[in-house]
C-alpha positions in Angstrom: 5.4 -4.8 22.2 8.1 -7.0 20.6 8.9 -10.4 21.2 11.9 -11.9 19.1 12.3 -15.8 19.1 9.3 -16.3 22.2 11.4 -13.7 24.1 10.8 -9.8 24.7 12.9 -7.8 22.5 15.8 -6.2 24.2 16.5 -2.6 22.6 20.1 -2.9 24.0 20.8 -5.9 21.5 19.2 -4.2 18.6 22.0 -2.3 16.5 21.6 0.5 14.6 18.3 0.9 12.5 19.1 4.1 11.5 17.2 7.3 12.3 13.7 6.4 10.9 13.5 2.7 11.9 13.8 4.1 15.3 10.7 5.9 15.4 9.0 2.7 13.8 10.9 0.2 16.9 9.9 2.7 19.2 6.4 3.1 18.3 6.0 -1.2 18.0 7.9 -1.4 21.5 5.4 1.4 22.9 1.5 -0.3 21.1 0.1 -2.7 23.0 -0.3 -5.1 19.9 2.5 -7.8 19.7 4.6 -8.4 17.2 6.5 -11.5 17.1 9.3 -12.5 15.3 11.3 -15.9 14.7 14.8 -14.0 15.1 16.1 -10.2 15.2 16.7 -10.6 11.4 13.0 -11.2 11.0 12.4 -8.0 12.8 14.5 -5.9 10.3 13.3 -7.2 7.7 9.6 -6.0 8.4 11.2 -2.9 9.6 13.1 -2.1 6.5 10.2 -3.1 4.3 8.4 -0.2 6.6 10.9 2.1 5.5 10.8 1.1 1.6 7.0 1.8 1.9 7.7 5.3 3.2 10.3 6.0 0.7 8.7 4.7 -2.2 5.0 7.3 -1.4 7.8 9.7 -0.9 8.7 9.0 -4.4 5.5 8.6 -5.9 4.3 12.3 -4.3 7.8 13.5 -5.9 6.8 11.8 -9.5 4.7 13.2 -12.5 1.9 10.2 -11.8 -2.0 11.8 -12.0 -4.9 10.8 -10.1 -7.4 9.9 -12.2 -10.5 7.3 -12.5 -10.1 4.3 -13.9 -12.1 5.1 -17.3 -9.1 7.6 -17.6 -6.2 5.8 -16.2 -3.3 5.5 -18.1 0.1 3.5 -18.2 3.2 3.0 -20.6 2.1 0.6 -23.4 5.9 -0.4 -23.4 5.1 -2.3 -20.2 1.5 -2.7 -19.8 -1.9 -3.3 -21.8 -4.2 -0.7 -20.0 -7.4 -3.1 -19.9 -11.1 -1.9 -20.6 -11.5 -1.7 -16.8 -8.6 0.7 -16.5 -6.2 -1.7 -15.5 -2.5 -2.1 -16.1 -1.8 -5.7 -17.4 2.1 -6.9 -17.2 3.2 -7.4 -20.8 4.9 -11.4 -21.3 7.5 -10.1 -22.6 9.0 -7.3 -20.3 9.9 -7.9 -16.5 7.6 -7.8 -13.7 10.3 -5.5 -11.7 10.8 -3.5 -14.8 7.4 -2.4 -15.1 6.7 -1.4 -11.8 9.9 0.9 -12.1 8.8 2.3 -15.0 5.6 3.9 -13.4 8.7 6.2 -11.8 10.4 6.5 -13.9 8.1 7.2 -16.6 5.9 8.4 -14.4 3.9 11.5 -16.7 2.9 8.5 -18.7 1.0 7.1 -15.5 -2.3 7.9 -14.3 -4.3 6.0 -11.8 -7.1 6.2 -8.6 -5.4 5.7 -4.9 -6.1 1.8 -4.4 -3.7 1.1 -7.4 -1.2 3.5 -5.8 -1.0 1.7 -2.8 -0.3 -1.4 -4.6 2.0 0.0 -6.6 3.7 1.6 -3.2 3.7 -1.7 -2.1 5.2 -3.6 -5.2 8.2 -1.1 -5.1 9.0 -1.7 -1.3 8.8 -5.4 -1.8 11.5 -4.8 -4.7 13.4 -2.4 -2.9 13.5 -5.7 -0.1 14.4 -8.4 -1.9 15.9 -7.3 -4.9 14.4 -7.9 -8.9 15.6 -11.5 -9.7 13.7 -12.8 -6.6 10.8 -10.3 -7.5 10.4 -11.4 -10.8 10.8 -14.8 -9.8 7.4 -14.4 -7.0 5.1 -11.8 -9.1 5.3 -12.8 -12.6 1.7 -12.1 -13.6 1.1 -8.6 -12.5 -2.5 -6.9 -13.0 -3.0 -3.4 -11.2 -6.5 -2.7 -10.7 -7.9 -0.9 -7.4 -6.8 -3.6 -4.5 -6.4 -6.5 -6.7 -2.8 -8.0 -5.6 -1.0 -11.3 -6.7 -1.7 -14.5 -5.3 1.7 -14.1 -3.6 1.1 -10.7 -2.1 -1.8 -11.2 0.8 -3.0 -7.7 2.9 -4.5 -7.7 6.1 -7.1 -5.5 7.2 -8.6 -5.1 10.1 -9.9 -2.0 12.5 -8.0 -1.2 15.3 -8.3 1.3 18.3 -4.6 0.6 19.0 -2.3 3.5 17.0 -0.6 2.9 13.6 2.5 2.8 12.5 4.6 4.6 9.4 4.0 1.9 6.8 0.9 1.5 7.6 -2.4 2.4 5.5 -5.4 4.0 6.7 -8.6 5.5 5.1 -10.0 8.5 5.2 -13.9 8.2 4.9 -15.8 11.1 3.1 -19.3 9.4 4.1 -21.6 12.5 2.0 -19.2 12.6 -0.6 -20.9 15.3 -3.6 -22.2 12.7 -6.3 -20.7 14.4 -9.0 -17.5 13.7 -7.8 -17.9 10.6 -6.2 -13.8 9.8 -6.1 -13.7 11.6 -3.0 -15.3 9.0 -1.7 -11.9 8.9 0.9 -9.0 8.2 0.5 -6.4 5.7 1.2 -3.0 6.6 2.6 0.3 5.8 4.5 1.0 6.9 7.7 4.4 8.6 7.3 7.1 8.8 10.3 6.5 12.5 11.0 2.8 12.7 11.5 1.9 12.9 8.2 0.1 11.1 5.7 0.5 10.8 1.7 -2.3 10.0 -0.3 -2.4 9.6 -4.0 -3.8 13.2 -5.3 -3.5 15.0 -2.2 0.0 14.8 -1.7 2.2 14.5 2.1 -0.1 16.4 4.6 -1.4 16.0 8.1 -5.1 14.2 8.8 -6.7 17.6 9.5 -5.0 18.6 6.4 -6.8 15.7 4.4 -10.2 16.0 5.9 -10.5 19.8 5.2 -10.4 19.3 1.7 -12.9 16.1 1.7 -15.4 18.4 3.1 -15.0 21.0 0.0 -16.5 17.8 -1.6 -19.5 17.1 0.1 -23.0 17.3 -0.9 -24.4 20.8 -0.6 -26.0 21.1 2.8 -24.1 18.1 4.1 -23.1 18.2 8.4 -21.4 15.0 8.4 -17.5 15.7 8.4 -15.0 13.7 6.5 -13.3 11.4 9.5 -9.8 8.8 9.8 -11.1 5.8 10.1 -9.5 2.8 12.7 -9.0 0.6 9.7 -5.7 -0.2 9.3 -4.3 -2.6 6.0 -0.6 -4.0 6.1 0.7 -6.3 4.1 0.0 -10.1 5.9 2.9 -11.4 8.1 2.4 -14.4 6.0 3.4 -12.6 3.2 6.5 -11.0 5.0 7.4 -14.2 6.1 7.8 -16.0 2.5 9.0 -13.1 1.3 12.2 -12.7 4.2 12.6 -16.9 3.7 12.2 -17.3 0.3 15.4 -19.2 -1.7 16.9 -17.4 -4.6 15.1 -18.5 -7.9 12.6 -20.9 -6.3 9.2 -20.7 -8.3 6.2 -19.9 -6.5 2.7 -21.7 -8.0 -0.2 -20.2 -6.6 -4.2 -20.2 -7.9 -4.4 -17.1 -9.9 -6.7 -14.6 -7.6 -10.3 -13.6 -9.0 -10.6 -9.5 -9.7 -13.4 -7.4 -9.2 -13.9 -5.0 -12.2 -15.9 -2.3 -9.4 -15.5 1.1 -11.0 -15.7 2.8 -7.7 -12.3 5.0 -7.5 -10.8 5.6 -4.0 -12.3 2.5 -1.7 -11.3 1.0 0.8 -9.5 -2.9 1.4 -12.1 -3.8 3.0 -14.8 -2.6 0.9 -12.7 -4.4 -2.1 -12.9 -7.6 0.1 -16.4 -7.0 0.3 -17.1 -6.9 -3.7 -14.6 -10.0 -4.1 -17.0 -11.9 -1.4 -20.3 -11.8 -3.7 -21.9 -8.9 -1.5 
């Protein structure tokens, strides 16, 4: 359900959201979660950015990146210092919305595990929203490493029984995962607005699609199927509030956010939350 400005949303007032932010309207107007919003253009906003998302995975599945681990991951040294982690460090002297371009741009130069594709997804729809003087003027310290995000970019995950929606990001769990290829662990991807999913490495497909091939890489002998999890991440609405308010070159100061250096490709948010809480 939708409430705009402490009031139900009324489709009839809506305008045109063109074809695919009417599956996502319809789909918030049918969930029983509620989504509230401070006017109608607060509403677009966070249905647009759902539609970046979903363009920029269709993107990313249509570029030359490579799924790798992060002892292999690569990036453009034009842009980035790749980091003995296997991270991708902005460079001080090129633009933070530059660099996240490049990765399509340049894209055979790219290689990295799922986690930093969502991110990098995620980067790219915010840009595609609020256009690069504004981005560069929020992210200015980029550091792409598994879920690591800038202090101004907060995600919220949490597990839901309630249904997702195209934007979203789900897991995939691959609990006996072959040890030998441990990378399969799962995998994170977007719910799409056709049914599908796209997941760094495996390409647009449906779930069944996705858990078929986990369970070519389970441990010999193993019963326990690959599964979709009910976690759901989403970038925070405090996040998607800023970032729809924000004025036009205003600086942003924020506490630099600690990373995890974890080495385990292909987690989940939460299990990255998990790591940055001491556990």
């Amino acid at each position: 359900m939708i409430q705009v400005a402490g009031r139900p949303f009324s489709q009839e007032n809506a305008g045109d959201f063109g074809s695919v932010g009417h599956v996502i309207l319809q789909q918030m107007l049918e969930s029983p979660e509620l989504f509230a919003y401070p006017s109608m253009n607060g509403l677009r906003f966070d249905i647009n950015m759902r539609i970046h998302i979903l363009d920029s995975s269709k993107e990313m599945n249509a570029s030359q990146v490579t799924f790798t681990t992060f002892e292999h991951a690569q990036c453009n040294p034009a842009y980035w210092t790749l980091t003995y982690a296997g991270g991708f460090l902005l460079r001080n002297d090129v633009r933070p919305s530059e660099a996240i371009l490049d990765i399509y741009r340049n894209s055979s130069l790219y290689a990295f595990e799922c986690a930093t594709a969502i991110i990098i997804i995620y980067y790219q729809a915010i840009l595609k929203s609020i256009g690069s003087q504004r981005f560069d003027t929020i992210f200015q310290n980029l550091y792409l490493y598994s879920w690591h995000t800038d202090p101004n970019l907060e995600l919220n995950s949490f597990y839901s029984s309630n249904r997702f929606l195209p934007g979203d990001v789900v897991y995939f769990n691959n609990p006996d995962f072959h040890p030998q290829t441990p990378w399969y662990r799962g995998e994170n991807a977007v719910v799409m607005s056709d049914g599908m999913f796209f997941g760094h490495g495996f390409g647009i497909m449906t779930a069944e699609e996705m858990i078929e091939f986990l369970n070519t890489q389970r441990s010999p002998g193993s019963m326990q199927s690959a599964y979709l999890t009910n976690l759901i991440t989403r970038i925070s609405s405090q996040t998607m509030q800023m970032l729809f308010t924000l004025q036009r070159g205003r600086l942003i100061y924020r506490s630099a956010k600690k990373v995890v250096h974890h080495n385990l490709c292909s987690i989940s948010c939460i299990d990255y939350q998990y790591f940055l809480n001491g556990h």
